[in-house]
N, C-alpha and C positions, 0 to 999 in steps of 0.2 A: 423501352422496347425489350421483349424478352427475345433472349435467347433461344433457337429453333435447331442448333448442331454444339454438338460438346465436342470435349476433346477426341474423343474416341472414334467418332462420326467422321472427325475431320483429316484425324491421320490418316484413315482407313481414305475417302475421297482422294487423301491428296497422294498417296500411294499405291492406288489404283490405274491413277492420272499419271504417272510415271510410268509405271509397269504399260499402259497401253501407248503411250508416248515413243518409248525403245522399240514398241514391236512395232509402232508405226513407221519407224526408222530404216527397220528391220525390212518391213513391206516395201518401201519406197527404193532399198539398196536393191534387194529380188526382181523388182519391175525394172527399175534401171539396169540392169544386168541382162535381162528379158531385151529389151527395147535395142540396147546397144550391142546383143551378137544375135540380131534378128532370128530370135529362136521362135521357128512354127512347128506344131504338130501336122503328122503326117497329109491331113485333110486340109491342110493351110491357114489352120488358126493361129494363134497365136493367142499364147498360155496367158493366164492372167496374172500365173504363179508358177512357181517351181513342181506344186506337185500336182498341177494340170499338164504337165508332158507327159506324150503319152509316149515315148521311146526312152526304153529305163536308162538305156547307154549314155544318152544325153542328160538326164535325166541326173545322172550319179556323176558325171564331169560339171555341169552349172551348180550343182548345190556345192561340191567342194569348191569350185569359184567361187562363191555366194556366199560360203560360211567361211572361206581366209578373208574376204571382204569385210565382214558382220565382223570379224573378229578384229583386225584389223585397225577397223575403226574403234571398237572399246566395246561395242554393243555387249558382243557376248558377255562380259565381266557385270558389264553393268547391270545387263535385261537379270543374269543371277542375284545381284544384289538387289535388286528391286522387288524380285518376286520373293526372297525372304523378307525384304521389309514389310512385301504386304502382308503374307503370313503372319506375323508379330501383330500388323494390324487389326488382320483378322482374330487373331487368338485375344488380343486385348476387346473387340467390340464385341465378341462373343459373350467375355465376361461379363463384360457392364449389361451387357443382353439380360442373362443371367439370372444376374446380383437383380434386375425386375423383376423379374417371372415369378409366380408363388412358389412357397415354399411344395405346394403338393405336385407338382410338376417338375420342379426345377432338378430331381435327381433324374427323370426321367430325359431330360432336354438334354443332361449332360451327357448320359449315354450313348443318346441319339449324335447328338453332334459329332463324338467321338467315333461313332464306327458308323455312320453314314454320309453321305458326300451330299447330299437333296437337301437332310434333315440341316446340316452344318449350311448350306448354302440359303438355305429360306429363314433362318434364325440371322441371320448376319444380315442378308434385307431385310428380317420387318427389325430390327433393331439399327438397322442403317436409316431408315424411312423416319424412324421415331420421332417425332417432335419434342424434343426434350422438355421446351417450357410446359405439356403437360404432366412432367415430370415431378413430384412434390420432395422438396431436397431431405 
């Protein structure tokens, strides 16, 4: 059976899977925080998030609740170290990205990647999507 994800493919996944993991954490402390000091907007709803209230007063007293919480708990430290590992991730699959592409492009993809946020983001999926086994070593 060949191989369909490399190394690079996979850090970048599972570094992803992290980074969204914390912030799920993150989401989940926010609502519960929500839920447990029955916070409604002025019309009786009730926020789904922190920055769905619509009275900034309150607004600016639940997030710093929220965020000695988040911190608290480690999140904060953590969601940081996460989102630099994925960057490392991203910077390494960019290259192996790269290191494919022809040579008559590949100065141009460099540039792009480097000072555009689209170009760097759509290079990083079709080279995360890659199927490596049609990759010739």
């Amino acid at each position: 059976m060949k191989k369909t994800m490399n190394r690079f493919q996979r850090a970048y996944m599972i570094a992803k899977a992290r980074v969204q993991e914390i912030e799920s954490q993150q989401e989940e402390i926010e609502k519960k925080y929500i839920a447990d000091n029955g916070i409604v907007n002025p019309d009786g709803s009730t926020p789904e998030f922190l920055w769905c209230m619509d009275d900034d007063a309150a607004f600016d007293k639940a997030n710093e609740a929220v965020s000695a919480l988040i911190s608290a708990a480690g999140l904060e430290s953590g969601l940081n170290a996460a989102r630099d590992a994925l960057k490392a991730a991203e910077d390494r699959l960019i290259a192996y990205g790269l290191s494919l592409a022809p040579a008559s492009v590949r100065a141009t993809l460099e540039r792009g990647v480097k000072q555009n946020a689209t170009i760097r983001q759509k290079v990083i999926d079709a080279t995360y999507r890659l199927d490596v086994s049609t990759v010739s070593a």
